[in-house]
C-alpha positions in Angstrom: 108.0 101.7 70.4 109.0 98.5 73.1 112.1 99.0 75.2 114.4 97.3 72.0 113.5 100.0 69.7 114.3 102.8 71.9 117.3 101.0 72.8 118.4 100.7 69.1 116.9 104.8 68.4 118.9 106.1 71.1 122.2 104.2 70.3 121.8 105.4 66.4 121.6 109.1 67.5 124.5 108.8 70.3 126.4 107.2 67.6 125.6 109.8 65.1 126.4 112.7 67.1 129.6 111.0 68.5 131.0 110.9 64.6 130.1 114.5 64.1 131.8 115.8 66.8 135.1 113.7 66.7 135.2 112.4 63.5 138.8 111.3 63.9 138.2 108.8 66.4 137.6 105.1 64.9 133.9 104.6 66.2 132.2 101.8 65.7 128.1 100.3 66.9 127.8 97.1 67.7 130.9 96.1 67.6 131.8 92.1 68.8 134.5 92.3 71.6 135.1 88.1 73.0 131.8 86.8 72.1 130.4 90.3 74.1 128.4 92.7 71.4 129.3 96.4 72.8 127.0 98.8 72.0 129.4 101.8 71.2 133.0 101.4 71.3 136.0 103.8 70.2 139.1 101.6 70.5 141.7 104.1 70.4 140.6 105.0 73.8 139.5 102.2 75.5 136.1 102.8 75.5 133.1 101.1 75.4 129.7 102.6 75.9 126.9 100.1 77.0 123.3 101.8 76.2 120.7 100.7 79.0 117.4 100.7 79.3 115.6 101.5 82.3 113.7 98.4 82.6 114.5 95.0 85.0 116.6 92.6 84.6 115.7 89.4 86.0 118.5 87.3 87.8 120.2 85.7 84.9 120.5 88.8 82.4 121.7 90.7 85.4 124.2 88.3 86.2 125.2 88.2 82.4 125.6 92.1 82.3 128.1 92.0 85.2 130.0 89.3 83.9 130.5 91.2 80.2 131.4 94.3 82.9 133.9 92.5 85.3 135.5 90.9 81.7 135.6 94.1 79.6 137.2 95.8 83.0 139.5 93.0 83.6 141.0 93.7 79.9 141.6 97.5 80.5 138.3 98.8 79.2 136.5 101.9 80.6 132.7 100.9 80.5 130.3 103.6 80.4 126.9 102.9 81.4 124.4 105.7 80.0 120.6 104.6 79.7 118.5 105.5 76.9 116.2 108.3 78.5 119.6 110.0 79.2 120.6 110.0 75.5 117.0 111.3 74.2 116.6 113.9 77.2 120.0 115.7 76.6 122.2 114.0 74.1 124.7 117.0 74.6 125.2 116.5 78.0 126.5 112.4 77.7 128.6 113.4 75.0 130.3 116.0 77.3 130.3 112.9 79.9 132.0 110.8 77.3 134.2 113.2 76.4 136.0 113.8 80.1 137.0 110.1 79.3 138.8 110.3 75.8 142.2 110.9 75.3 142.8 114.5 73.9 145.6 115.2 71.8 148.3 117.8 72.7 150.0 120.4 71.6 153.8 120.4 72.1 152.9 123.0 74.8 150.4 120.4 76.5 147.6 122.0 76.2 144.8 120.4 74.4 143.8 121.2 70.8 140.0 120.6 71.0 
């Protein structure tokens, strides 16, 4: 499998697992945000999730990549940077990353419900 296909693989199962355990949310892959294709994004929170993989960029792509970051930023986003070796090694533990960023509904007590 080259560096595109585990790239793709790990996105699918984030994604899959991210719809399971907040189905409410409005998730969506590969969403187009200003021209920018985000890998994961749940609007209702601000939030997009940019998969990497652990290889190199060279100068150009790397330049690229932080000016998708310093736009998406500039607009209010919170980018979350996971790469794909975290997402196969212990899918669990980046969703409970993602999670300390969503917005939680309240009770009228304000405590959370989840």
């Amino acid at each position: 499998m080259n560096n595109e296909q585990k790239k793709e693989s790990a996105k699918f199962k984030l994604y899959e697992e991210l719809v399971k355990v907040y189905p409410d949310k409005n998730i969506e892959a590969n969403h187009i945000l200003n021209s920018f294709t985000i890998d994961i994004f749940i609007p209702t929170d601000k939030i997009i999730i940019n998969i990497d993989n652990p290889i190199t960029y060279t100068k150009d792509e790397f330049e690229l990549e932080m000016e998708k970051l310093k736009y998406l930023e500039s607009k209010g986003y919170n980018v979350l940077r996971v790469e794909t070796t975290e997402i196969q090694n212990n899918v669990r533990e980046v969703i409970n990353e993602i999670s300390l960023n969503l917005k939680h509904e309240k009770h009228s007590n304000g405590k959370p419900l989840s």
